[in-house]
C-alpha positions as CSV (number, residue, x, y, z in Angstrom):
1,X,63.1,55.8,104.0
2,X,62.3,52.7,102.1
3,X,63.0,49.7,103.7
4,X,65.5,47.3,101.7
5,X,63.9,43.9,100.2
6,X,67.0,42.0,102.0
7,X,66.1,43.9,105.6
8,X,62.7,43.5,105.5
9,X,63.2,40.3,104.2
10,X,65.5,39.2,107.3
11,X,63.3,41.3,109.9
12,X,60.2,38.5,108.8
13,X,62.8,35.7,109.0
14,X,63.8,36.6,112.6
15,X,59.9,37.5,113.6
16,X,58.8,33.9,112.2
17,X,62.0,32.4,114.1
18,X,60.8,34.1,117.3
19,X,56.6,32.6,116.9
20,X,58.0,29.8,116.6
21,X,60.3,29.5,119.6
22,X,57.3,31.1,121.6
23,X,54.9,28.2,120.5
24,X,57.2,25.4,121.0
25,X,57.9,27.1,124.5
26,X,54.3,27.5,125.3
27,X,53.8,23.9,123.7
28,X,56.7,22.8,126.1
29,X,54.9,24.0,129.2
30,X,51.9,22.5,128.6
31,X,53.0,19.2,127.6
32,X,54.8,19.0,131.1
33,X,51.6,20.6,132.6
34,X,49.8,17.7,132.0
35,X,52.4,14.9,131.5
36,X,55.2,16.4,134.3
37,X,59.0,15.0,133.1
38,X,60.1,12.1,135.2
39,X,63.3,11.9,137.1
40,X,65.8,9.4,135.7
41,X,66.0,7.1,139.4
42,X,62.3,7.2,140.3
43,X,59.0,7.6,138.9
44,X,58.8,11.3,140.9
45,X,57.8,14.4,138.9
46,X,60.3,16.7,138.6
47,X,60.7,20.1,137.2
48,X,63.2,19.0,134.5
49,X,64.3,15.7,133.3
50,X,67.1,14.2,135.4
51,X,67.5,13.3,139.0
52,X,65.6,13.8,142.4
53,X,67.3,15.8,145.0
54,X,68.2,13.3,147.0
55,X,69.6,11.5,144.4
56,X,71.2,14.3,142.9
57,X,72.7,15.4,146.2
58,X,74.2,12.4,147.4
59,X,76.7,12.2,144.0
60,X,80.1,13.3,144.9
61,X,80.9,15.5,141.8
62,X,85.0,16.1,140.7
63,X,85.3,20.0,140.6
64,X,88.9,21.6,140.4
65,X,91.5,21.3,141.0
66,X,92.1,17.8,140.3
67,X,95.1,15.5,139.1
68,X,95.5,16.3,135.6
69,X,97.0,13.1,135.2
70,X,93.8,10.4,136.6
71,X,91.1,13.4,137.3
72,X,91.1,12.3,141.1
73,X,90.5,15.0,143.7
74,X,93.3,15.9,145.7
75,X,92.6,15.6,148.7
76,X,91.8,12.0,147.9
77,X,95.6,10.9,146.4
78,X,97.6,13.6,148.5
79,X,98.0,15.7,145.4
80,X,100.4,18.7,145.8
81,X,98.5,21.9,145.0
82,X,101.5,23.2,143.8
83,X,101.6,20.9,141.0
84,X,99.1,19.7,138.7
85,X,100.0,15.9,139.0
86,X,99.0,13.4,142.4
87,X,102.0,11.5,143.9
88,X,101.5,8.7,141.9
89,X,101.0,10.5,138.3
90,X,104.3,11.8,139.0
91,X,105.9,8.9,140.1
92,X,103.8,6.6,137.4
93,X,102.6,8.6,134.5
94,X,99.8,6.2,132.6
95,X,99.8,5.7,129.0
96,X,97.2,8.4,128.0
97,X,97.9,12.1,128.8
98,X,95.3,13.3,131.2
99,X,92.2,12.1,132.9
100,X,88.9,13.8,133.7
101,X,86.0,12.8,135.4
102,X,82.3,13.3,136.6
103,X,82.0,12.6,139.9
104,X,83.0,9.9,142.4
105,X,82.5,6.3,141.9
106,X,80.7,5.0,145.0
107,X,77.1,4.0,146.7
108,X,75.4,7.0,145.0
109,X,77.0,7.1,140.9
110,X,77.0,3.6,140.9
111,X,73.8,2.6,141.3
112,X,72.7,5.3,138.8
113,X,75.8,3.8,136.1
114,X,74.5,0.4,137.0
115,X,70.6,1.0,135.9
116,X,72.4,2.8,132.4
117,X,74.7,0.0,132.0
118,X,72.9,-3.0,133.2
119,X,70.0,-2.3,133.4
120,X,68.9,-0.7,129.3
121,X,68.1,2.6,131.1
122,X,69.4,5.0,128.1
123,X,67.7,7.9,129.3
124,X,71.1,8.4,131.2
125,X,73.1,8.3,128.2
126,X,72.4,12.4,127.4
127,X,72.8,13.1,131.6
128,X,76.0,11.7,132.0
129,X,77.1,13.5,128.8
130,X,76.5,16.9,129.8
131,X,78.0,15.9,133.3
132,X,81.0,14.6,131.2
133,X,81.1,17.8,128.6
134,X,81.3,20.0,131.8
135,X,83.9,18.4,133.8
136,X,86.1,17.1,130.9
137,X,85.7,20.7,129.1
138,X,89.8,21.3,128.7
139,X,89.9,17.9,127.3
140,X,87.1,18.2,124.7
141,X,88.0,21.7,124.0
142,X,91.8,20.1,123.2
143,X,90.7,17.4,121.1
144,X,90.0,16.5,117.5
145,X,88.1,13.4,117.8
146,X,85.9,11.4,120.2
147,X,86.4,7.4,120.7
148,X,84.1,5.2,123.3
149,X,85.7,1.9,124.7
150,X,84.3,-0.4,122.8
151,X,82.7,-3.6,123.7
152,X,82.7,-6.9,122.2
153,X,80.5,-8.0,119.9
154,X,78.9,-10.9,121.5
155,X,78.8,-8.4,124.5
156,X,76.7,-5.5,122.9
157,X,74.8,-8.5,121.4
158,X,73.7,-9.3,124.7
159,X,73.7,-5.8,125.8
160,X,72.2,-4.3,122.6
161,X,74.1,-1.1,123.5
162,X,77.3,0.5,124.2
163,X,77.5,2.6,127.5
164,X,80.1,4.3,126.1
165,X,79.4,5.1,122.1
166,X,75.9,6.7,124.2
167,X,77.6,9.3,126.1
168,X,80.3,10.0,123.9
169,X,78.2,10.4,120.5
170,X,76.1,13.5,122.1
171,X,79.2,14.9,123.8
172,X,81.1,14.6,120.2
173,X,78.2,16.3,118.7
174,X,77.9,19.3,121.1
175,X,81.3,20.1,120.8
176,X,81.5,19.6,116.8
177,X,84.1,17.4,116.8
178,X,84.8,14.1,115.3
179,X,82.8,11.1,116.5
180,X,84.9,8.1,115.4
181,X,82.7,4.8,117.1
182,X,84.6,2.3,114.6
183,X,88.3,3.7,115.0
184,X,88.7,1.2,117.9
185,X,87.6,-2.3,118.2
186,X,87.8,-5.3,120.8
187,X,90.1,-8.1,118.7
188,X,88.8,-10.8,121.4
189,X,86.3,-11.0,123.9
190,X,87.6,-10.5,127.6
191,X,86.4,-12.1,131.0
192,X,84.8,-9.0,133.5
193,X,87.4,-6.5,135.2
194,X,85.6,-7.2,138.7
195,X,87.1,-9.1,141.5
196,X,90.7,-9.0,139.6
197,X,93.9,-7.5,140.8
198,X,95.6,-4.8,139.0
199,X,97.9,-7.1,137.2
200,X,94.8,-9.7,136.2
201,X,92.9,-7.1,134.7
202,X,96.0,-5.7,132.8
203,X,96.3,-9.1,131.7
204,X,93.0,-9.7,131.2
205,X,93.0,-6.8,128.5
206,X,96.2,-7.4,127.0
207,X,96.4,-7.2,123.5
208,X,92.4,-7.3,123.5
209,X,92.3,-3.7,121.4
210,X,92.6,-3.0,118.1
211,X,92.6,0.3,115.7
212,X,90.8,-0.8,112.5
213,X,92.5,0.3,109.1
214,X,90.0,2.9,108.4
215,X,90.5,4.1,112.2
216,X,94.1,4.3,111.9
217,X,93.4,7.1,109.4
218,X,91.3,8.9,111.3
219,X,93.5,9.1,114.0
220,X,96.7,9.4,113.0
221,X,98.7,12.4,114.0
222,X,95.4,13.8,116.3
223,X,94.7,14.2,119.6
224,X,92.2,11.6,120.5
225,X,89.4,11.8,123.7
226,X,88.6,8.1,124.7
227,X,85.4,8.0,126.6
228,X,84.4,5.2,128.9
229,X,82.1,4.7,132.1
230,X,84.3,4.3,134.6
231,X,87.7,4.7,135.8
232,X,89.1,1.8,138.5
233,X,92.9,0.5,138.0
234,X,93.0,2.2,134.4
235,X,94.2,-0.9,133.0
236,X,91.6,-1.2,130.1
237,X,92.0,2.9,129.2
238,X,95.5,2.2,129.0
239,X,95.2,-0.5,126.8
240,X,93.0,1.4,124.7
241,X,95.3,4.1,124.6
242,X,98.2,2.2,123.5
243,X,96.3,1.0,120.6
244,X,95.4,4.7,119.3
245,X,98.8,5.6,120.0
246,X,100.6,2.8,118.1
247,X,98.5,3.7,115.7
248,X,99.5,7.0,115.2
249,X,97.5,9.2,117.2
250,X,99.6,12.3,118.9
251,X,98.5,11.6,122.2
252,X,95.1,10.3,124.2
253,X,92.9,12.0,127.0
254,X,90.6,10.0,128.9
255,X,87.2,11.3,129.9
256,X,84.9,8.9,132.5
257,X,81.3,9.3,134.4
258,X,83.0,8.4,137.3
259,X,86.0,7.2,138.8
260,X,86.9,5.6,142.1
261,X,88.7,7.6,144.8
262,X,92.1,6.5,143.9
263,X,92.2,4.4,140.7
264,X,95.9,2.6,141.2
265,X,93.4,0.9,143.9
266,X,90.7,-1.6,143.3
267,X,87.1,-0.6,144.6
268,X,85.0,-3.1,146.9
């Protein structure tokens, strides 16, 4: 039987596709043959790009079931497995929906957010988003867009990046969903969060966001995921979120690396 010009035609497509693949594998191997990939903390060898095991086994990662409302593990805020909120969600709802995040924010996670945030270590930036797209999966899967936290501009002068655009630009992208790093701005510049009580750092970040006008119409009537490093009181999600919400957004999910064991408490 004679074999059509459109079958034969897609058979040498997919036989090309496959080379290929098979050369860039074999290309692969050898490259880390002679140059092995280099965990993120240290300068050891490792078989993939990412952390050493005893890095990667001290992180305290979030699996289910967790608050829906702050993403904190149960047994840490005396959550009720019968219900899908902690104590304090229920009692004190914040200002955006639902909360999900990575892994716990302590010794371990923070010296690895510090090196990304602090210290221009970017290599992070794709780890912590597939850490993110994993544990914040309902979230992303529920959204229409993705918005970082962002930071001031004499800030990510000084910084030269934001922490949050980086993980929440590849995490957009996997998930084909709208990547909106304007949509929310930083109106004034704000002292650090650290060493303040809950009500100085709600304060401290009053009125400091902003939706810009184009934002406003990219959010309005969505459901927006805001993305930030970490989660402590939740006083500078919440203001975030009340931004995109007065600005018409449907409602706000917050997605974070890490967050510490109960966020209505300050860490040391």
């Amino acid at each position: 039987m004679a074999v059509q010009d459109g079958d034969w035609s897609a058979r040498w497509e997919d036989g090309r596709s496959r080379i290929g693949r098979a050369f860039r594998s074999v290309g692969r191997g050898l490259a880390d043959l002679v140059l092995p990939p280099l965990a993120h903390d240290s300068r050891e060898a490792t078989a993939a790009a990412g952390l050493t095991t005893d890095a990667w086994t001290r992180v305290i990662f979030l699996e289910d079931p967790v608050c829906d409302g702050c993403g904190a593990g149960f047994e840490f805020d005396g959550g009720d497995f019968a219900s899908d909120r902690c104590a304090a969600c229920t009692a004190q709802p914040y200002v955006f929906a639902r909360a999900r995040a990575a892994c716990v924010y302590d010794t371990a996670s923070r010296g690895l957010i510090l090196k990304f945030k602090h210290g221009d270590q970017q290599q992070f930036a794709g780890l912590f988003a597939r850490w993110l797209g994993r544990a914040a999966a309902p979230l992303i899967e529920d959204c229409d867009a993705v918005v970082p936290v962002p930071l001031h501009p004499s800030r990510l002068l000084a910084r030269r990046f934001n922490q949050a655009a980086e993980i929440a630009r590849p995490m957009a992208r996997t998930a084909k969903r709208d990547y909106l790093p304007d949509a929310l701005i930083r109106a004034r510049a704000t002292e650090t969060q650290g060493g303040r009580s809950l009500r100085g750092r709600k304060l401290n970040v009053k009125a400091a966001f902003a939706v810009s006008e184009a934002g406003a119409r990219s959010v309005r009537g969505r459901r927006i995921l805001l993305v930030d490093d970490v989660l402590t009181t939740g006083a500078t999600a919440e203001a975030c979120a009340r931004a995109l919400l007065e600005a018409g957004a449907r409602a706000v999910d917050l997605a974070v690396i890490a967050r510490v064991k109960s966020a209505r408490e300050l860490p040391r």
